[in-house]
C-alpha positions as CSV (number, residue, x, y, z in Angstrom):
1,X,-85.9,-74.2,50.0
2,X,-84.1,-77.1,51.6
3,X,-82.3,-77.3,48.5
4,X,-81.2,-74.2,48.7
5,X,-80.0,-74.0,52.0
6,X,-78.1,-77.1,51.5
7,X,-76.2,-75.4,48.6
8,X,-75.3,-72.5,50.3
9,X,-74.2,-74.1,53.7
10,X,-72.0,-76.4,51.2
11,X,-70.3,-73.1,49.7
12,X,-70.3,-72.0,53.5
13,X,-68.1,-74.9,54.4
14,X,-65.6,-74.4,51.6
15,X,-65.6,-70.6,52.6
16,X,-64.7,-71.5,56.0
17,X,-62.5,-74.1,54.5
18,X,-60.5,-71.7,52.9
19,X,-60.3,-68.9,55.9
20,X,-59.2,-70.9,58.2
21,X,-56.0,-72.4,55.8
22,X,-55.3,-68.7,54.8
23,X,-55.2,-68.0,58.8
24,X,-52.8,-71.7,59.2
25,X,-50.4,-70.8,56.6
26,X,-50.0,-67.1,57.7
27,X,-49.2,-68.2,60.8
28,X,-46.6,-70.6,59.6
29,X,-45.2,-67.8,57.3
30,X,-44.9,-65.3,59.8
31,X,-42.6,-68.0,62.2
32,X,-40.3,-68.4,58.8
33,X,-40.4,-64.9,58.7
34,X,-38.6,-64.5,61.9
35,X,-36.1,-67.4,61.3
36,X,-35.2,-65.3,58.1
37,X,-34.6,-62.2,60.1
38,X,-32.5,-64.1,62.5
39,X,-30.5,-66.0,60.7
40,X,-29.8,-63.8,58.2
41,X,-28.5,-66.1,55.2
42,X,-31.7,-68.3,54.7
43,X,-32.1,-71.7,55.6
44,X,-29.5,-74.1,56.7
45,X,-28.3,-76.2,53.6
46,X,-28.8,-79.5,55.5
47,X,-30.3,-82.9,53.7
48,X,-32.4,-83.9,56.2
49,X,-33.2,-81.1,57.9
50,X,-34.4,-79.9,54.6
51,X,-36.9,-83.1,53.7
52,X,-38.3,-83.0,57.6
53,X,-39.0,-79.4,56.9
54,X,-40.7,-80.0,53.7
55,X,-42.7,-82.9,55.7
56,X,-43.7,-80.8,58.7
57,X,-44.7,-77.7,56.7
58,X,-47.0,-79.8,54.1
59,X,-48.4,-81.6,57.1
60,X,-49.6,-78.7,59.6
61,X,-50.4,-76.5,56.7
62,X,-52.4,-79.3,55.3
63,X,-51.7,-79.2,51.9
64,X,-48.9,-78.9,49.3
65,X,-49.7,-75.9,47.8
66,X,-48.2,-73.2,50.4
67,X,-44.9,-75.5,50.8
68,X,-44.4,-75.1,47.1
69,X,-44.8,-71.1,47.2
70,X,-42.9,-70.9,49.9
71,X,-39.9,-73.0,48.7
72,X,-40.2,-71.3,45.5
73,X,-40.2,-68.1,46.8
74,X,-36.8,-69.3,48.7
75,X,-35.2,-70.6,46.0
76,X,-35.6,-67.5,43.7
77,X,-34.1,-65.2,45.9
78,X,-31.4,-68.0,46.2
79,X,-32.1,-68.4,50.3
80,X,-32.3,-72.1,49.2
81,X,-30.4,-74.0,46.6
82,X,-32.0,-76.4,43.7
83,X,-30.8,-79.2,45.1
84,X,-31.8,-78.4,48.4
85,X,-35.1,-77.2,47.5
86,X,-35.7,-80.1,45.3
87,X,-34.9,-82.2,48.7
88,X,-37.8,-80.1,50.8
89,X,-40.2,-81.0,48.1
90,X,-40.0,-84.2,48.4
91,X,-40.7,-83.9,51.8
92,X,-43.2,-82.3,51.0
93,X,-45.2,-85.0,49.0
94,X,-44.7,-87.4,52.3
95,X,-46.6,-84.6,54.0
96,X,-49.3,-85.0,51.8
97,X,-49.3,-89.0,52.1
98,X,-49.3,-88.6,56.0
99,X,-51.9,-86.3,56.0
100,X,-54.1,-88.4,54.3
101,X,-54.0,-91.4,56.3
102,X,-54.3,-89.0,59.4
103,X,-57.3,-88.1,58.0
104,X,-58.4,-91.4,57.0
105,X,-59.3,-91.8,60.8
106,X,-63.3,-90.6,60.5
107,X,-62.0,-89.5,64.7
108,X,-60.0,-86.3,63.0
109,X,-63.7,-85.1,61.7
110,X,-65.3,-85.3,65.3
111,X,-62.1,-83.2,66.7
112,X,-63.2,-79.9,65.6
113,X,-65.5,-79.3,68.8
114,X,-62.9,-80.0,71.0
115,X,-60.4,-77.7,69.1
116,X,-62.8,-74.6,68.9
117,X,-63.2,-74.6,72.7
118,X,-59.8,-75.4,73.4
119,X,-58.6,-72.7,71.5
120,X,-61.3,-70.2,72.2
121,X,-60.4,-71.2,75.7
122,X,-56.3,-70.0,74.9
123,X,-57.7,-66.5,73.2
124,X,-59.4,-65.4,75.8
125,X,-57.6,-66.2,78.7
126,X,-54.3,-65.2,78.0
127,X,-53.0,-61.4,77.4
128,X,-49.9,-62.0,75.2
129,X,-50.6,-61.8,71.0
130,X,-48.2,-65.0,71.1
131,X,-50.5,-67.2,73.2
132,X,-53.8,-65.6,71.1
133,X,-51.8,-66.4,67.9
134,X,-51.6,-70.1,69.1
135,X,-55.5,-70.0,70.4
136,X,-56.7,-68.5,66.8
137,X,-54.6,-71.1,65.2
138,X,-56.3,-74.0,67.3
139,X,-59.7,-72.6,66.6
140,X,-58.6,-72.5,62.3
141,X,-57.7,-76.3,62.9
142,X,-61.0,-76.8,64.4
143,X,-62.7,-75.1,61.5
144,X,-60.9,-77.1,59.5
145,X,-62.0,-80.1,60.8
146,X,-65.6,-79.0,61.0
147,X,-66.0,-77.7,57.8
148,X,-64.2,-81.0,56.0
149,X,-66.3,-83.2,58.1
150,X,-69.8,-81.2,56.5
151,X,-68.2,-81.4,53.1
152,X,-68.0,-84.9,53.6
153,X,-71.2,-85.5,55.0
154,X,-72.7,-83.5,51.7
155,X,-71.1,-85.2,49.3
156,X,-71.5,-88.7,50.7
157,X,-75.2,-88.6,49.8
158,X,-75.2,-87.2,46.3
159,X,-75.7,-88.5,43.1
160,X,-73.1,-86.7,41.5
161,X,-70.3,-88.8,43.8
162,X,-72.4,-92.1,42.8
163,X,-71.6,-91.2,39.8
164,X,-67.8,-90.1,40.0
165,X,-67.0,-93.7,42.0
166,X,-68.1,-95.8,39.0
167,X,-66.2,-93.3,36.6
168,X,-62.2,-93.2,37.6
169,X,-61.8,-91.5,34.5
170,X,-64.1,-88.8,35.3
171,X,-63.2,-88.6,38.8
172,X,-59.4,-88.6,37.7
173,X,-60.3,-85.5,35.5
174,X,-62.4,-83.5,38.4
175,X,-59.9,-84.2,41.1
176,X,-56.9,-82.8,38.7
177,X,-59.6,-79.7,37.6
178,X,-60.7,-79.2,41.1
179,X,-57.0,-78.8,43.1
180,X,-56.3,-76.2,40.5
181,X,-59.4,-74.2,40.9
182,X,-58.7,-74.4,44.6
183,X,-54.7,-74.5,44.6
184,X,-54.8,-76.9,47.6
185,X,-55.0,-80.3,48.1
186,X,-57.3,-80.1,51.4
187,X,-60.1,-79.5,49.1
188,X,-60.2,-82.4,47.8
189,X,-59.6,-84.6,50.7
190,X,-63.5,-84.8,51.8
191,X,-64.5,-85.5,48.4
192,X,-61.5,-88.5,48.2
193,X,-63.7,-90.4,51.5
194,X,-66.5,-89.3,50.3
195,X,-66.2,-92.0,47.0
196,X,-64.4,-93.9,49.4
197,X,-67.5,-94.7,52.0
198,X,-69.9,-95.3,49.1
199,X,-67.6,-98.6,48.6
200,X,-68.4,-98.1,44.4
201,X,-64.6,-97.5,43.9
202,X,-61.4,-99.7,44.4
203,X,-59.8,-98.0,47.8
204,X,-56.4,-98.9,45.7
205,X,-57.0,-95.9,43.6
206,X,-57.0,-93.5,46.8
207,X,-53.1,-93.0,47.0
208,X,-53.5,-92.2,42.8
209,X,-56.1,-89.4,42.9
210,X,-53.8,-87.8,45.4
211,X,-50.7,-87.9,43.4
212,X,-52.5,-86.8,40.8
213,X,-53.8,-83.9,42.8
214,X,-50.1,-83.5,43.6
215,X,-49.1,-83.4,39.9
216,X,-51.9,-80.3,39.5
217,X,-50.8,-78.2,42.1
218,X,-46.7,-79.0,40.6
219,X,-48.2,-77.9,37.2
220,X,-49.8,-75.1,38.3
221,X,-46.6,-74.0,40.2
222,X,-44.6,-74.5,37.0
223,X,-47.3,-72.2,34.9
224,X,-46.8,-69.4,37.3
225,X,-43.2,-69.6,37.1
226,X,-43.2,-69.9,33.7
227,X,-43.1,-66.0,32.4
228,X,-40.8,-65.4,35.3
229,X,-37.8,-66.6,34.5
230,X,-37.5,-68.3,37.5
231,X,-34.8,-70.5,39.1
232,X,-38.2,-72.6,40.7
233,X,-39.0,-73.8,37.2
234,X,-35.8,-76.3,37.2
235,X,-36.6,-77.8,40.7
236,X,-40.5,-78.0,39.7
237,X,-39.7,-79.5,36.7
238,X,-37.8,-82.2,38.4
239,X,-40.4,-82.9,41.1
240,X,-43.2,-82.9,38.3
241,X,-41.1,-86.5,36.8
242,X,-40.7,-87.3,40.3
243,X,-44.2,-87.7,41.2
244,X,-45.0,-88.9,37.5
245,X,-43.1,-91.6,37.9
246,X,-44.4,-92.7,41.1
247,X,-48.0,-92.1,40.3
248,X,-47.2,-94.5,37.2
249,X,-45.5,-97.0,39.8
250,X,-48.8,-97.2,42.0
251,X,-51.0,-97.5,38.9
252,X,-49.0,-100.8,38.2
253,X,-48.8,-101.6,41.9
254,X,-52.5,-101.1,43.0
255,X,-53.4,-103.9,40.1
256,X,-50.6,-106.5,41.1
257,X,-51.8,-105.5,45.0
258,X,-55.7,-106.0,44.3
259,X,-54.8,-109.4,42.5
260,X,-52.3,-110.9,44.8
261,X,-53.4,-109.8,48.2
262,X,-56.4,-108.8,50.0
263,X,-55.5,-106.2,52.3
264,X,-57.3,-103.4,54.0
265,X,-57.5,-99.6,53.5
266,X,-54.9,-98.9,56.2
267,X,-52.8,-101.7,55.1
268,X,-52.7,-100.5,51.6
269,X,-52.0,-97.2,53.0
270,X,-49.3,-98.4,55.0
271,X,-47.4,-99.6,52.2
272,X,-48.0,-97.3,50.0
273,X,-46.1,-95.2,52.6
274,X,-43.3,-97.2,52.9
275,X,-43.1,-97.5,49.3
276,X,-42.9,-93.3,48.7
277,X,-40.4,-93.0,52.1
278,X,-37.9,-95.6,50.1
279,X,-37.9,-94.0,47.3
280,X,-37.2,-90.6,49.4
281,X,-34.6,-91.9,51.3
282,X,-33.3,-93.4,48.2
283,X,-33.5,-90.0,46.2
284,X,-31.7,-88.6,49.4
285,X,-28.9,-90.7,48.9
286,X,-28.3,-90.1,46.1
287,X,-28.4,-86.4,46.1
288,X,-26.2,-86.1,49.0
289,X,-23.2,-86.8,47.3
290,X,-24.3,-83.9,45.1
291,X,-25.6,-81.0,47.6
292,X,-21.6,-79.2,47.8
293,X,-22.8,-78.3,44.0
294,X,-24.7,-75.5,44.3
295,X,-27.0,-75.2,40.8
296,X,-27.2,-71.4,41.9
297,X,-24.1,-69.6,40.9
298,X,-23.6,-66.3,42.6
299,X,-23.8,-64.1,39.2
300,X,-26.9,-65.9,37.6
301,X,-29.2,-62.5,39.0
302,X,-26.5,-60.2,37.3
303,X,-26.9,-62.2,34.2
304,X,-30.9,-61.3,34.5
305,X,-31.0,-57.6,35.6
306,X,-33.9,-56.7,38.2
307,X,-34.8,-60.1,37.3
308,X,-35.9,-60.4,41.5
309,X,-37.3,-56.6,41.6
310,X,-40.2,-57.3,39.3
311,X,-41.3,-60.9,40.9
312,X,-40.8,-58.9,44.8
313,X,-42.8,-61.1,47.1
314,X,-45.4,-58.6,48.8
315,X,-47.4,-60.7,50.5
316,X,-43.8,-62.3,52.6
317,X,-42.3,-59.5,54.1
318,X,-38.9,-61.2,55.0
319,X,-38.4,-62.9,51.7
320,X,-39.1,-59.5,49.7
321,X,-36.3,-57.9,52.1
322,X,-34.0,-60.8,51.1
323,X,-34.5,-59.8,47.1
324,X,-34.0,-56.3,47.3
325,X,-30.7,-56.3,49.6
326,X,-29.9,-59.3,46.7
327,X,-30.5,-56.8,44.2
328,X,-28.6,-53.9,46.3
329,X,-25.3,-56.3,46.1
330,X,-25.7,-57.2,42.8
331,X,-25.8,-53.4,42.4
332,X,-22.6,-52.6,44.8
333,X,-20.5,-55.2,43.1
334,X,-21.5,-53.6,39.6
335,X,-20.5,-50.6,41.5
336,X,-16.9,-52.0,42.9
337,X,-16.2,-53.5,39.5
338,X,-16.1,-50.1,37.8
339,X,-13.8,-48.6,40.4
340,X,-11.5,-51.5,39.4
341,X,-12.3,-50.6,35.7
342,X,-11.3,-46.8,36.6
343,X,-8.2,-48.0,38.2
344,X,-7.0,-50.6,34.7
345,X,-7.7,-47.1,33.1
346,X,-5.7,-44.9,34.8
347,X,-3.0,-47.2,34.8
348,X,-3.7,-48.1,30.8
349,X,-6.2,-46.2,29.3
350,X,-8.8,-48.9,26.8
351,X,-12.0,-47.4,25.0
352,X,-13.4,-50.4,25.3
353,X,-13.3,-50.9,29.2
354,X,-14.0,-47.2,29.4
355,X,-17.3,-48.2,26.7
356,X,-18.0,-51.3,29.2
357,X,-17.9,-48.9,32.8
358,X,-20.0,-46.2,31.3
359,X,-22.8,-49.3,30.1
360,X,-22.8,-50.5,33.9
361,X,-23.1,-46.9,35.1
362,X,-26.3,-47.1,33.6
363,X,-27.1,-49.8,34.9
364,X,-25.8,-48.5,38.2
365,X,-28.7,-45.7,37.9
366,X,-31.1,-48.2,36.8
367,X,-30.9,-50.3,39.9
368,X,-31.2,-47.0,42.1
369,X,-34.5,-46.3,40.7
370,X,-36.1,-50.0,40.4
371,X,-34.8,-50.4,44.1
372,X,-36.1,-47.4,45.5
373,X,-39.5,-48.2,43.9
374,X,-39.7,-51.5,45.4
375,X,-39.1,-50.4,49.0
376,X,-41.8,-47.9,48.7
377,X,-44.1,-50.5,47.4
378,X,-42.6,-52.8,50.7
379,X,-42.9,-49.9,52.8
380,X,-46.7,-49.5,52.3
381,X,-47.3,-53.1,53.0
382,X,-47.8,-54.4,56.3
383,X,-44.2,-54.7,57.9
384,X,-42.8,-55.1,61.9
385,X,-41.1,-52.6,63.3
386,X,-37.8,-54.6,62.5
387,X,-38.6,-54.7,59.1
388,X,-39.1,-51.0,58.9
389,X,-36.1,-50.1,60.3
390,X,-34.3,-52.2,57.5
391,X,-36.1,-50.7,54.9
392,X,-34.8,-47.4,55.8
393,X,-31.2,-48.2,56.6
394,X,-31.7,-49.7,52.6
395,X,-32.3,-46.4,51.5
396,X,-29.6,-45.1,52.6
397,X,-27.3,-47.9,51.5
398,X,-28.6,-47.4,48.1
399,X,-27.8,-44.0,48.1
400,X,-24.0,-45.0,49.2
401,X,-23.6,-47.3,46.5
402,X,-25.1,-45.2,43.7
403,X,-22.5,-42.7,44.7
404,X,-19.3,-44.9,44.9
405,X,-20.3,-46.0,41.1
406,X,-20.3,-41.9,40.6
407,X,-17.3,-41.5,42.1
408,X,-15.8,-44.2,39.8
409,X,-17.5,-42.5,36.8
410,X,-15.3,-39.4,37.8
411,X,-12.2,-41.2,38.3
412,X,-13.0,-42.5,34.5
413,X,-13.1,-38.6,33.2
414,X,-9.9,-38.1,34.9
415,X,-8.3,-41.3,33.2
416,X,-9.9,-40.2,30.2
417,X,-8.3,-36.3,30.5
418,X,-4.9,-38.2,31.2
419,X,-4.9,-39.9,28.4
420,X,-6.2,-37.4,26.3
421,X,-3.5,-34.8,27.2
422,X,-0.8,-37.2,27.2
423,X,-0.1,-36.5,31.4
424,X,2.1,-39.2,33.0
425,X,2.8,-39.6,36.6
426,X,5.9,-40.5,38.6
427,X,6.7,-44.0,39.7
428,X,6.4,-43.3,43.1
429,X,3.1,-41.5,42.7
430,X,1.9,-44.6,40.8
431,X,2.7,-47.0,43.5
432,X,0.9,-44.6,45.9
433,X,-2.7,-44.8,43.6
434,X,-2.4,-48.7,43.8
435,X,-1.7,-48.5,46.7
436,X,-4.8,-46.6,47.9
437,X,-6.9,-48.3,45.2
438,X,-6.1,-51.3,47.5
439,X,-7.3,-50.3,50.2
440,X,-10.8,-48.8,48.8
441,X,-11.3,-51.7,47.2
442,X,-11.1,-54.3,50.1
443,X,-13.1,-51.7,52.3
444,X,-15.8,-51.5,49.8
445,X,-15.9,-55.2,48.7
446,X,-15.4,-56.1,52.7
447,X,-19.3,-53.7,53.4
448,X,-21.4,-55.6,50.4
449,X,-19.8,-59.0,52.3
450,X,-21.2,-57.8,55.6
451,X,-24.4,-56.7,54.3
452,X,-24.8,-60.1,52.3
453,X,-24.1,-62.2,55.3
454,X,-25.7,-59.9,58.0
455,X,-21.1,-60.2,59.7
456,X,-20.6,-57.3,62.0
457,X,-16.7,-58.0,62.6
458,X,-16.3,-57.5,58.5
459,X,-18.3,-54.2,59.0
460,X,-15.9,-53.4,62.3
461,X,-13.1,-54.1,59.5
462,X,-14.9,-51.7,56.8
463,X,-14.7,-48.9,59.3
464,X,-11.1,-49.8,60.9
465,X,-10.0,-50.1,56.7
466,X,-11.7,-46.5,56.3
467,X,-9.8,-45.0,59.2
468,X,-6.9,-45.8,57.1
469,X,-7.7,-44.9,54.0
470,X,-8.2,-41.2,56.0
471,X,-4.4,-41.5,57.3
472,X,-3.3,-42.5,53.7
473,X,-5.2,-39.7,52.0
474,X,-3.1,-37.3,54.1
475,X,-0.3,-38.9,53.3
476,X,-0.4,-39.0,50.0
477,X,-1.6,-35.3,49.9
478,X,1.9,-34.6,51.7
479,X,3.7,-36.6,49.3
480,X,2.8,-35.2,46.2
481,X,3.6,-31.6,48.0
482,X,7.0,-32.9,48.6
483,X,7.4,-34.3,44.7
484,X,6.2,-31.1,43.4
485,X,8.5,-29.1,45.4
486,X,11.6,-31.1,44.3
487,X,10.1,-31.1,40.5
488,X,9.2,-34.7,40.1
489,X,5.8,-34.6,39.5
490,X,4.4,-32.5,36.9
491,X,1.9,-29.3,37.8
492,X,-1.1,-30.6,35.9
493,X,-0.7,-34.4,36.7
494,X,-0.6,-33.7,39.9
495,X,-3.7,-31.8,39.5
496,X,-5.1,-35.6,38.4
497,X,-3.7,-37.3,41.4
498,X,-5.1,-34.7,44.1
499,X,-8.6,-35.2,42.1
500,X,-7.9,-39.2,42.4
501,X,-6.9,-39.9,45.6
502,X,-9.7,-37.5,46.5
503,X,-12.3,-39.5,45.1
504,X,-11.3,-42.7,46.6
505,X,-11.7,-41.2,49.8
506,X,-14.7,-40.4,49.7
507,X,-16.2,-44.1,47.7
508,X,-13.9,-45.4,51.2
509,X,-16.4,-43.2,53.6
510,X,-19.5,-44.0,51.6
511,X,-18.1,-48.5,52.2
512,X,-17.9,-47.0,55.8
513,X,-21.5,-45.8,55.8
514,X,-22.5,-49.0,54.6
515,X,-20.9,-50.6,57.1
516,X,-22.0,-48.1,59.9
517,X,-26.0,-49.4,58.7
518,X,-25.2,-52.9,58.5
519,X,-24.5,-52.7,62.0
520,X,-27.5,-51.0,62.9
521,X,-30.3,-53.1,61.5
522,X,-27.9,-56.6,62.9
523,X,-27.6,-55.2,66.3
């Protein structure tokens, strides 16, 4: 009965285990959340700003597992570069060292009775959510500690970890089985002292088993990412030879160590953590040079349509906003391209870029629907009240852009009728349409900028450019009346030009309505 009571309070512990990093990394998510939303273009490409952020994260969510969805997550929706990511993983790993040897103190296992009250203590007495936030958050930590400390206490007096510390092979095999299962290193932590205490194994293979549960949890990234396509799998893949290499340097180390000098578990530890924050610093250096090379160019999503719309991140609010206003850009400038294809053939009519604007039509369409399918799906997640507001103002821009690439599809039939009926225009009235086209193009390539970078003076200049483009239309209009009067311009080719000139007003009021939302979800 004992037995059994023993094995379910064990799969207690690891239950509580598990809530309480769910409730520590959602916590964590939800602040990155919020710097995403104010600061609009991702993180700040900075080296070492980057590798303390890949330290802190691993460290207070306790394990490498969330810092390598969360970077990967970054990187795919290019809020983060490869280099730059590549530079937060490796922070990352030295958050996994640290928190080892923070747990290595037995004290950090008697902590958790301190931490419930304290932050029982913060829930209850305070009113604001931010203050219970930090109080739950306190209380996780607590539960952390407490339910590590009974997996420890467990698995110190069983025969099954009597038998793992005389088997390093074995051991080797159930620590790398074990963080996949789990997907987090903190799992394995208890069991790591555990064979530790019972003195049967070598404490210089400590640092090994959790590199090796490192490598796992890189594997396991790079598997997920694998069917994906994504831009992750380079910077995994990079990080997986990383820590190889360094988990074959401590192999050769702990045997010259364990011959030559007789040190201590902390001491060991010690250097061991110098060794890994040399070779950071090292790999930092010699990225630096590098980081001005962005790995990412800005047309690799284009080159992969909807590529981001079927990996949408659900469960991260923010980051699933970033990839669908990524994929609404890719879409606009698929739009603005064709309404310089429409102007190359009015000016010189080409089957084959009239073949080529009708293909990205298509695709034009295609991005409406996937796009609009993925903020319903967002929509009927949990999302602020920030968040919603976005959302809608998406819909909208959607719709803007699907019609600019109609309008451009129009201006295509008209090029097509010109040419077709062999209709020329006047000089002047050709200098006019490029004139125009100008404008329209700048205004409309001037609102996807400002939605990109979240810039409210290049939406100010979308509507000041769209004010004009109003004055020229009625200019123009005037113009032509005055040309057909004196017999310059042709009856029917000025029918073409009204039809023209027409259209690119309105693509320039649809770049103003863009620019009009922009404004309102950055205000």
């Amino acid at each position: 009965m004992e037995d059994g009571f023993g094995i379910i309070a064990f799969f207690a512990a690891l239950s509580l285990l598990s809530y309480s990093i769910y409730w520590i990394n959602s916590v964590f998510e939800k602040i990155i959340e919020n710097y995403l939303e104010n600061s609009k273009k991702g993180f700040k490409k900075r080296v070492y700003t980057d590798i303390l952020f890949g330290t802190f994260y691993t460290f207070l969510t306790l394990g490498l597992n969330y810092s390598i969805n969360i970077t990967s997550s970054l990187l795919n929706v290019e809020a983060l570069s490869v280099l730059n990511s590549f530079i937060i993983f490796l922070g990352s790993l030295l958050g996994t060292i640290i928190i080892v040897y923070v747990f290595s103190f037995r004290l950090m296992f008697h902590l958790w009775a301190y931490l419930i009250v304290l932050g029982t203590g913060i829930f209850f007495l305070t009113k604001t959510k931010k203050f219970k936030d930090i109080g739950r958050t306190i209380v996780s930590y607590g539960f952390v500690f407490l339910s590590s400390h009974f997996i420890y206490s467990t698995l110190i007096k069983s025969e099954a970890m009597f038998f793992l510390s005389k088997n390093i092979i074995i051991l080797s095999l159930v620590v790398f089985i074990l963080t996949i299962i789990f997907q987090n290193n903190i799992f394995i932590f208890p069991m790591i002292f555990a064979i530790l205490s019972s003195n049967n194994l070598s404490k210089y293979y400590i640092v090994d088993l959790l590199l090796l549960s490192n490598i796992a949890l890189i594997l396991k990234a790079i598997i997920n990412n694998y069917r994906k396509n994504s831009i992750a799998k380079k910077s995994l893949s990079i990080l997986l030879i990383y820590n190889g290499l360094i988990f074959i340097i401590f192999l050769i180390l702990q045997k010259l160590i364990h011959k030559q000098l007789n040190l201590n578990f902390y001491q060991i530890y010690a250097l061991y953590v110098g060794i890994i924050v040399t070779l950071t610093l090292l790999m930092v250096l010699i990225i630096n040079p590098y980081k001005k090379f962005d790995l990412i160019k800005n047309n690799y999503i284009s080159k992969k349509k909807f590529l981001l719309l079927h990996e949408i991140n659900l469960h991260n609010p923010s980051i699933a906003v970033i990839q669908i206003i990524k994929e609404i850009i890719n879409m606009g400038y698929d739009a603005l391209n064709n309404v310089r294809r429409s102007l190359d053939l009015i000016l010189n009519y080409d089957p084959m870029i009239s073949q080529n604007l009708l293909i990205i039509e298509n695709d034009i369409n295609h991005y409406e629907k996937e796009i609009t399918e993925s903020l319903v799906k967002l929509s009927n997640t949990e999302i602020n009240e920030h968040q919603s507001k976005i959302i809608a103002a998406l819909y909208h821009i959607i719709n803007d852009i699907e019609r600019i690439g109609d309008h451009a599809e129009n201006l295509y039939e008209l090029a097509e009728h010109k040419y077709k009926n062999s209709l020329i225009f006047s000089d002047e009235a050709i200098v006019e349409i490029k004139f125009m086209y100008q404008y329209v193009i700048e205004a409309v390539d001037l609102a996807l900028s400002s939605l990109k970078d979240g810039d409210l003076q290049k939406a100010m200049k979308t509507i000041e450019l769209e004010s004009k483009i109003d004055k020229l239309d009625k200019q123009l209009r005037n113009g032509h009346i005055d040309r057909l009067n004196t017999g310059i311009c042709y009856p029917e080719s000025g029918a073409i030009f009204l039809d023209i000139i027409s259209n690119l007003e309105r693509i320039g009021d649809h770049a103003n309505n863009i620019a009009q939302l922009v404004i309102e979800i950055n205000q």
